[in-house]
C-alpha positions in Angstrom: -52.1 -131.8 100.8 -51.1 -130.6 97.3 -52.2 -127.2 97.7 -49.5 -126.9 100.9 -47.1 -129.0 98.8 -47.4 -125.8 95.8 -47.7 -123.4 98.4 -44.2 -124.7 99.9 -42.7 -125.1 96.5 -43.7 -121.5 95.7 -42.3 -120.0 98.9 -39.1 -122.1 98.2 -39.0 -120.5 94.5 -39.2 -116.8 96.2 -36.4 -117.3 98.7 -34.0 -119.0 95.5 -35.0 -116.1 93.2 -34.0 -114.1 96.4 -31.2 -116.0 97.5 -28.8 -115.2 94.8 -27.5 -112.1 94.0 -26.6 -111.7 90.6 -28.3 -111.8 87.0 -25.8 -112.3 84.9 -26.1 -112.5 81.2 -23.2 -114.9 79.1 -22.1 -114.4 75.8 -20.0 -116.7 74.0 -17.4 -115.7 71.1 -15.4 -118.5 69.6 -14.9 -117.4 65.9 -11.4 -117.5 66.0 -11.3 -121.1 67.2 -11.0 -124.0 65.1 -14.2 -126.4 64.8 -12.8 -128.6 66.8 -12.6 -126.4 69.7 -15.9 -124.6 69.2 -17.6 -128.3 69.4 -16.0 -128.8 72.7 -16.9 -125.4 74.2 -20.8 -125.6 72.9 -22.2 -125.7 76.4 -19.4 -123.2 78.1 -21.9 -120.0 78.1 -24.6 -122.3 79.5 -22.6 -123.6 82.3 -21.1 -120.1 83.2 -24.3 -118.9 83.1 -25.6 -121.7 85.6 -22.6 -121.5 87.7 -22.9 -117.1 88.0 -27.0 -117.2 88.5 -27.1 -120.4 90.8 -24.5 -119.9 92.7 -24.6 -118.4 96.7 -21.6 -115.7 96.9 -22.9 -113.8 99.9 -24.0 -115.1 103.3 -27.6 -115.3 104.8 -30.3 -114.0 102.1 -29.4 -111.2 99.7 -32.2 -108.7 100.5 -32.1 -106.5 97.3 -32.9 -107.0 93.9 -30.5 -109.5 91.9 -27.7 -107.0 90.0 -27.5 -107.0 86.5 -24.4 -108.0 84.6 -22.9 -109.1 81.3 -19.9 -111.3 81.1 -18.8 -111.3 77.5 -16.3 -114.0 76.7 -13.8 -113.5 73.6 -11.9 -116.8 73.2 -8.1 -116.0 71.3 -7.0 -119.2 71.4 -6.8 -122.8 72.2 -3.7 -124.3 72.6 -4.6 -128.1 73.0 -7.7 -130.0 73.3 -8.2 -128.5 77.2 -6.1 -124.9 77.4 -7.8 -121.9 76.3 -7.0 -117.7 76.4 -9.3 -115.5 76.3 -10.4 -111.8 77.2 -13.1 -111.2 78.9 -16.1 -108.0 79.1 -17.4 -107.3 82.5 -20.3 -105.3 83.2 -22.8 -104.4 85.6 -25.3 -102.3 86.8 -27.9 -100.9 89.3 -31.0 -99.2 89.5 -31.3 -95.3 90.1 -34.4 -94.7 92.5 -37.4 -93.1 91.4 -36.6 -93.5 87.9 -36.1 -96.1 85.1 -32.8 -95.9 84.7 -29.6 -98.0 85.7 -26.0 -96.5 86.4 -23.1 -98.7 85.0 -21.2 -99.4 87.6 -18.6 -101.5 85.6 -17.3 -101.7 82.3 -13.4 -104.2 82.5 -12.0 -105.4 79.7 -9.8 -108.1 81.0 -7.2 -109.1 78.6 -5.6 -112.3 80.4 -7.9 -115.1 81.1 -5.6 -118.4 80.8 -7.5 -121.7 81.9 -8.4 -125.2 81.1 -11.7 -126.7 80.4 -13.2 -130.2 79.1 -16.4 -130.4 78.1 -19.1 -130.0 79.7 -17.2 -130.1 83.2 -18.9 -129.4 86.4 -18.1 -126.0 87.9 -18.1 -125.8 91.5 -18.0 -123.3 94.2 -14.7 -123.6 96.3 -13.9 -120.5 98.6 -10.0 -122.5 99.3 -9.1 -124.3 96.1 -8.0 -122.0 93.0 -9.0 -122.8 89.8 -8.4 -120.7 87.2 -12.0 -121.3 85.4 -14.2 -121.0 88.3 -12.1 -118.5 90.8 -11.9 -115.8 88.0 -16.0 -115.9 88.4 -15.9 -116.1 91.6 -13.4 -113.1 91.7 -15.7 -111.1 89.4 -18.4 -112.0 91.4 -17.0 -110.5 94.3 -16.5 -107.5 92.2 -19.8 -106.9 91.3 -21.2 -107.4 94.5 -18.7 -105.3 96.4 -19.3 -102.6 94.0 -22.8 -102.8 94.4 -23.1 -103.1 98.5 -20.8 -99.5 98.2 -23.4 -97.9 96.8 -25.8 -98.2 99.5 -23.4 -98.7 102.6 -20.6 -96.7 103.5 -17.7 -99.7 102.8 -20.4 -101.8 102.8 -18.1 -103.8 99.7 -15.1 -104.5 102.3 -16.1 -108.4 103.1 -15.9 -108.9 99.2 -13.3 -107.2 97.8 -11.0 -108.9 100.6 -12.4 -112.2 99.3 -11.3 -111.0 95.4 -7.6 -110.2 97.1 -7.5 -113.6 98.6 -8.0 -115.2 95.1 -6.0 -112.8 93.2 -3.3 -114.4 96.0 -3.8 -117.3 95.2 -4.1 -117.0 91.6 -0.7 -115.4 91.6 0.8 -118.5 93.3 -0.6 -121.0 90.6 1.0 -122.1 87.3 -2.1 -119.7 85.9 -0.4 -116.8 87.3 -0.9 -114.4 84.4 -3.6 -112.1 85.3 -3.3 -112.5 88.9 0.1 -110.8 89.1 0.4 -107.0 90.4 1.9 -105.3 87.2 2.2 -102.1 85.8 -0.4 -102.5 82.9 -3.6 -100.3 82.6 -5.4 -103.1 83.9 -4.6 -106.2 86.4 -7.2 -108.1 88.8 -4.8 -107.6 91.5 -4.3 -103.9 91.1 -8.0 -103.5 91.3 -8.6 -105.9 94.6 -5.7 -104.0 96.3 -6.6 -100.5 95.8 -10.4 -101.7 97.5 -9.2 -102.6 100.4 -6.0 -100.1 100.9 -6.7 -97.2 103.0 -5.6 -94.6 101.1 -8.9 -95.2 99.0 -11.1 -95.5 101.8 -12.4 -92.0 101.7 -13.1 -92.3 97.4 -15.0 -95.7 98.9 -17.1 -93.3 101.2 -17.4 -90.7 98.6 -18.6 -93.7 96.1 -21.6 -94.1 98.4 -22.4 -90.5 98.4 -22.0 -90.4 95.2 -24.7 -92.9 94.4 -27.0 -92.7 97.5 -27.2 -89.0 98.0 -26.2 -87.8 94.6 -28.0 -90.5 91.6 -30.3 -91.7 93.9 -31.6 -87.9 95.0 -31.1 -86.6 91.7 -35.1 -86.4 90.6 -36.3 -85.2 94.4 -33.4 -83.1 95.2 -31.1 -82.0 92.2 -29.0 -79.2 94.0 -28.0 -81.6 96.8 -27.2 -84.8 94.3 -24.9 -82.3 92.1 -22.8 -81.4 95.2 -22.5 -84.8 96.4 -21.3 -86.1 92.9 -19.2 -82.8 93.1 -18.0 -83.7 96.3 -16.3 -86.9 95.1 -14.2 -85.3 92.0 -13.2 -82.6 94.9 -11.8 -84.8 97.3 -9.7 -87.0 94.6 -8.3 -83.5 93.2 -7.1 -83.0 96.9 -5.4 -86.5 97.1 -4.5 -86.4 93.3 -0.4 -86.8 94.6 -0.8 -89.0 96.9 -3.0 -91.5 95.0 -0.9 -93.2 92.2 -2.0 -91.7 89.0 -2.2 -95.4 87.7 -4.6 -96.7 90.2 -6.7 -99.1 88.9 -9.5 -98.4 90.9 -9.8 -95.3 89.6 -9.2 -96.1 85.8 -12.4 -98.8 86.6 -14.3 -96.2 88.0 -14.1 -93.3 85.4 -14.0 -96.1 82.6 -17.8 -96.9 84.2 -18.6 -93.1 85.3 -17.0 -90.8 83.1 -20.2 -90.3 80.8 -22.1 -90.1 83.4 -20.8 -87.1 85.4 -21.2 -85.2 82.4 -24.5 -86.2 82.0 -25.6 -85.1 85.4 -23.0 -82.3 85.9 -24.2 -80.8 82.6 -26.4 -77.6 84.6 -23.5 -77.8 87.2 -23.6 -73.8 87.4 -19.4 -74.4 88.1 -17.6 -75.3 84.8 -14.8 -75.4 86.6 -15.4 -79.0 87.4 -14.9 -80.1 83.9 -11.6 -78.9 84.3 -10.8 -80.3 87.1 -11.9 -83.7 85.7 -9.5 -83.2 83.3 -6.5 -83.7 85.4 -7.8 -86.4 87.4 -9.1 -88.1 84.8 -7.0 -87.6 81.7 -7.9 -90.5 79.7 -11.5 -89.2 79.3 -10.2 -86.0 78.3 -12.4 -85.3 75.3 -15.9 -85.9 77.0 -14.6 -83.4 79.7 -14.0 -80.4 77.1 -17.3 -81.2 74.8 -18.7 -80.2 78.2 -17.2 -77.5 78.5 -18.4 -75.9 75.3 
């Protein structure tokens, strides 16, 4: 009887290590919080932590390996014993096959993170309720996942990033709307969720997977093939380069993530041209694209 009892608790522990999908790591950083406030928020990475890695985002069971991500918490202030600001570091990768490395996927600085917090509260999952703790995880979340499924399956993100729009919604309605609110800053939640799910960006969605799939993934078999794939992406975002609003945010998230990259694996590109053409699609990454053109 005990040894079906540990065979059942060990099948149990498989499907949960399978069952959710991310790894997340949590970093604290309180410094400029008075002592008062850093004893109250001793347990916050814990709990985030808990609440990223034990939580179910996706239905049935998540079938790949658990994605990799950092979510590095800068606390500014707090303005009473429960009200907090902070920006927040969001990154995450995925494994390249048929090597060891990974390929960032994201790298957000989030600068407006307003929300309250006693300690050592319970953080639950709630797909209808906002809260401005929990949903900008669960937001995130969706993020990461979405960005991840896109890599392997043509739009296979579009169930998440919807979910991330419905919160940024909501968020916007709350009296913690800053943050949630489309605005003309480098870098808003809402920008981002609505450029994933607009068509004008459904194409760069398709050539994300290409990118990844047929271009990283190929790179060590099939290097010729990979290049024009990854080519093929920066080609077809010069074409729609006045139609797409040069402030997108999807695109600022995704050269922010990629820019290093291309080079790296454009670097025997036997076109140099490319580097130029990166240039004006990409301005703000302007100085990798000419030391790679030297």
């Amino acid at each position: 009887m005990k040894k079906v009892l540990f065979i059942l608790s060990f099948i149990i522990a498989v499907y949960n290590l399978k069952a959710q999908e991310l790894d997340a790591t949590v970093t604290v950083n309180f410094e400029q919080l008075p002592v008062a406030a850093k004893e109250r928020l001793e347990n916050f990475a814990n709990q985030v932590s808990n609440y990223l890695n034990n939580t179910k985002f996706t239905k049935g069971n998540w079938e790949g390996d658990k994605i990799k991500c950092n979510f590095n918490i800068f606390f500014l202030t707090a303005s009473d014993e429960t009200t907090y600001m902070a920006q927040l570091v969001v990154t995450s990768q995925r494994p390249i096959e048929g090597t060891e490395k990974n390929s960032l996927m994201l790298n957000i600085l989030d600068n407006a993170w307003n929300f309250k917090y006693e300690k050592n509260q319970a953080m639950y999952f709630n797909q209808t309720d906002f809260d401005p703790l929990v949903s900008l995880l669960d937001f995130y979340a969706y993020i990461i996942i979405g960005f991840d499924l896109d890599s392997y399956y043509k739009l296979g993100g579009s169930e998440y990033f919807s979910k991330a729009l419905e919160i940024t919604i909501r968020g916007a309605n709350s009296p913690f709307g800053e943050g949630w609110q489309s605005k003309g800053t480098l870098y808003n939640r809402r920008g981002l969720a609505e450029n994933l799910v607009n068509a004008k960006y459904q194409q760069f969605r398709m050539d994300f997977f290409d990118y990844h799939y047929n271009g990283l993934d190929l790179f060590e078999s099939e290097p010729e093939t990979a290049m024009k794939n990854i080519v093929k992406l920066i080609k077809n975002l010069e074409k729609v380069r006045d139609q797409i609003d040069t402030r997108s945010v999807l695109l600022k998230v995704f050269f922010d993530a990629k820019a290093g990259e291309i080079v790296e694996y454009l670097k025997n590109y036997p076109d140099k041209s490319i580097f130029e053409t990166l240039k004006k699609i990409d301005p703000p990454h302007i100085a990798k694209y000419e030391e790679a053109l030297k």
